[in-house]
C-alpha positions as CSV (number, residue, x, y, z in Angstrom):
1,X,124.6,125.6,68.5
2,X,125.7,127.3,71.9
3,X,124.2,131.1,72.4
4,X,124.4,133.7,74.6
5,X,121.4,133.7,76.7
6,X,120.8,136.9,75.1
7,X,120.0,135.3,72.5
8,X,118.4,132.3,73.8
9,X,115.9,135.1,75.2
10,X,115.3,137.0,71.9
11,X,114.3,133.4,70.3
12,X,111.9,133.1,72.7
13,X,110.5,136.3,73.1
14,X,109.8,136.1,69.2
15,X,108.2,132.8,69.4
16,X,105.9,134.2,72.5
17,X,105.2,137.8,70.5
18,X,104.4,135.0,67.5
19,X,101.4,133.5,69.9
20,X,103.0,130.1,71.2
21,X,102.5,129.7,74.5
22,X,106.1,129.7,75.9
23,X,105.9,132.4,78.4
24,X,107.1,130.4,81.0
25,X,110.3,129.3,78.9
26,X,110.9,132.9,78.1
27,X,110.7,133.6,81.9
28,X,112.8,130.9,82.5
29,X,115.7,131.9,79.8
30,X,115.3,135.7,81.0
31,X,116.0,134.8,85.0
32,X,119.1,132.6,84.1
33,X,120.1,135.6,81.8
34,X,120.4,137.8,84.7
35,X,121.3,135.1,87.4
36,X,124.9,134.1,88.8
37,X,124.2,130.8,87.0
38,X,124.7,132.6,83.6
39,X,128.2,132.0,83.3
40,X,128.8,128.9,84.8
41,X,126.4,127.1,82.3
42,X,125.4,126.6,78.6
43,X,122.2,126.6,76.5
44,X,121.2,125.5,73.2
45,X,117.1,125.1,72.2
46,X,116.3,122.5,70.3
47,X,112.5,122.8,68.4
48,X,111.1,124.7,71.7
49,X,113.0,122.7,74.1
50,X,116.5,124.1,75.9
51,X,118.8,122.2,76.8
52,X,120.7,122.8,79.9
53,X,124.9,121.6,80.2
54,X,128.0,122.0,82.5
55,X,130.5,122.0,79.4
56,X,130.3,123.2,76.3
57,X,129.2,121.0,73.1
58,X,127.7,118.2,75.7
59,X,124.2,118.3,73.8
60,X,123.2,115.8,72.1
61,X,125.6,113.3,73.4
62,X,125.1,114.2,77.3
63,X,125.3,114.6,80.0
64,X,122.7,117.6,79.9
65,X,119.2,119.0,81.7
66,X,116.4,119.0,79.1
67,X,113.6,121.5,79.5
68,X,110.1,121.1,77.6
69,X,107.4,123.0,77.8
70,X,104.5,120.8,77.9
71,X,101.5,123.6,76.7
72,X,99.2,123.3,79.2
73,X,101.2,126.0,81.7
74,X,103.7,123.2,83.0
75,X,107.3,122.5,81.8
76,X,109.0,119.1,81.9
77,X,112.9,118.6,83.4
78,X,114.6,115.6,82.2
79,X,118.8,114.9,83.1
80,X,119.8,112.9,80.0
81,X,122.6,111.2,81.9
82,X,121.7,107.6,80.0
83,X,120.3,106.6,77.0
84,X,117.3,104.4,79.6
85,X,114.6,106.9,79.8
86,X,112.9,104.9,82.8
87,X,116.4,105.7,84.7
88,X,116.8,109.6,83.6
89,X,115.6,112.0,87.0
90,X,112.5,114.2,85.6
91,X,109.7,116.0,87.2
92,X,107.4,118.5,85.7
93,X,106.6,121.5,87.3
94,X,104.0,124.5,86.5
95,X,105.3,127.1,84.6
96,X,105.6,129.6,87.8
97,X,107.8,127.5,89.5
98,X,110.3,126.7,87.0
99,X,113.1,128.6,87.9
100,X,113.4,127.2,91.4
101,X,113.2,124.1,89.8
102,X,115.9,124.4,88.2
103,X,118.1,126.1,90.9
104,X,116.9,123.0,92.8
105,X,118.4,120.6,90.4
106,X,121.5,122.5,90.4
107,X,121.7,122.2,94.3
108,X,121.3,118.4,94.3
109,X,123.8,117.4,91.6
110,X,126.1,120.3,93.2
111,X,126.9,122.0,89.7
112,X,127.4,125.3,91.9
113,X,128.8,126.0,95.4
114,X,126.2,126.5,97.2
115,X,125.3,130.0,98.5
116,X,125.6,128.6,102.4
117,X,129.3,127.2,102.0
118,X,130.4,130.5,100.7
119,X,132.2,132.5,103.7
């Protein structure tokens, strides 16, 4: 179910307060809570995943951003765009530099105007 990021936040500030290691989810919700990305993309979690779309109801079916934590202070991105895992874009990145990860991935599949073309 689509939340506010608000909310998405909360969920994961009770989880981290709770002792899971998620900090760098947490982080990750609370930047794209304040950022200009906010409102021009949805979020739902799924177990302690959160899945990242353009359009509203797009997850399960797709096409939508998948971010994992993996535990060990990394987090996985996936772009389900297929149902062939070998073909889905991914890269994992450490928990610091997730954010920019994902402003990178919204740069190369141009899901914002870029902050250069803007006059």
């Amino acid at each position: 179910m689509l939340k506010p990021w608000k909310d998405i936040a909360a969920f994961y500030r009770d989880l981290v307060s709770g002792g899971t290691q998620l900090q760098g989810m947490m982080h990750l919700v609370e930047q794209i809570d304040v950022s200009r990305y906010a409102t021009g993309i949805f979020g739902e979690t799924s177990m302690h995943d959160l899945c990242v779309m353009q359009t509203a109801g797009a997850f399960p079916l797709g096409p939508y951003l998948r971010i994992s934590p993996r535990f060990d202070g990394t987090v996985e991105f996936r772009y389900v765009d297929t149902h062939v895992t070998t073909r889905q874009w991914h890269r994992v990145v450490k928990d610091e530099d997730v954010f920019a990860r994902l402003v990178g991935f919204f740069d190369q599949l141009h899901w914002f105007a870029s902050e250069h073309s803007k006059s």
